[in-house]
C-alpha positions in Angstrom: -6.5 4.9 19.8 -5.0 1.7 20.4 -2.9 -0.2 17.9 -5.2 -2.6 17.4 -7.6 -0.8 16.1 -5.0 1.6 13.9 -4.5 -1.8 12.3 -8.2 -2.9 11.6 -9.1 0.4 10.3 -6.7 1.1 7.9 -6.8 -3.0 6.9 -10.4 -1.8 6.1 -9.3 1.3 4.1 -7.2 -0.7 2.3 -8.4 -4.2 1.3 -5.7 -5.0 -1.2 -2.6 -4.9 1.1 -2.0 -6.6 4.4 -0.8 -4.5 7.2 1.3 -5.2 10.6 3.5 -3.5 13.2 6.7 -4.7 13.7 8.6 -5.5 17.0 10.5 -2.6 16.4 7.3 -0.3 16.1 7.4 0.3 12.1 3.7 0.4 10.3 3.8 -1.8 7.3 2.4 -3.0 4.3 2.3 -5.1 1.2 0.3 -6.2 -1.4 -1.6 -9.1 -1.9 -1.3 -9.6 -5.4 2.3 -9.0 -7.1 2.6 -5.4 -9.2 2.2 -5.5 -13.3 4.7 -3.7 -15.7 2.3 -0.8 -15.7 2.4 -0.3 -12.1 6.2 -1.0 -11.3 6.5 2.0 -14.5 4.7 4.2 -12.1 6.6 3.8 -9.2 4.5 1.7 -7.3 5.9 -0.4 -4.1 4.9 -4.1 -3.2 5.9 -3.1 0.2 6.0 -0.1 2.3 6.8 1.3 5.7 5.8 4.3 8.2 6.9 5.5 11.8 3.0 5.5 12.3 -0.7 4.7 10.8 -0.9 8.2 9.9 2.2 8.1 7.8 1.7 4.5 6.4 -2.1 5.8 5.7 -1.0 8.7 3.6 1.5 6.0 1.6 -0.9 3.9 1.3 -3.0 6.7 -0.8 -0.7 7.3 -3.0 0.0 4.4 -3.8 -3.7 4.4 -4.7 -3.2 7.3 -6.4 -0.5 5.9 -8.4 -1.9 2.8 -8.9 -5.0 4.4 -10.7 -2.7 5.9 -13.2 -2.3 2.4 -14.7 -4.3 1.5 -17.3 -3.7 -2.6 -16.6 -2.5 -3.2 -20.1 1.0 -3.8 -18.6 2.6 -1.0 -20.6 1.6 -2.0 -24.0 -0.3 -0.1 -26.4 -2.9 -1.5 -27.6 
């Protein structure tokens, strides 16, 4: 599969971040919106990298995965 499309599909899979190649051949990605308390807690990542789409695609789940473990109330109880 060509790069290209690597790059579309998982862009598609995963609306919230914005994803590139480097020059140097690393997969990428990172967020569009910045991380809450909640999230940075969990050991989420504004940015993260991969030595190819199927390693940046299985990042990018869990990241999901941890993602949906905050409850967006930014660590507080309420």
């Amino acid at each position: 599969m060509s790069f290209d499309r690597h790059l579309a599909e998982i862009a598609r899979e995963f609306p919230e971040w914005t994803i590139w190649r480097s020059d140097a051949g690393r997969w990428w990605a990172t967020r569009h919106h910045p991380l809450t308390s909640a999230q940075r807690d969990l050991g989420c990542a504004m940015t993260i990298d991969a030595d190819d789409p199927e390693k940046l695609r299985e990042q990018l789940r869990d990241q999901q995965d941890l993602s949906d473990g905050s409850d967006g109330s930014d660590g507080e109880d309420s």
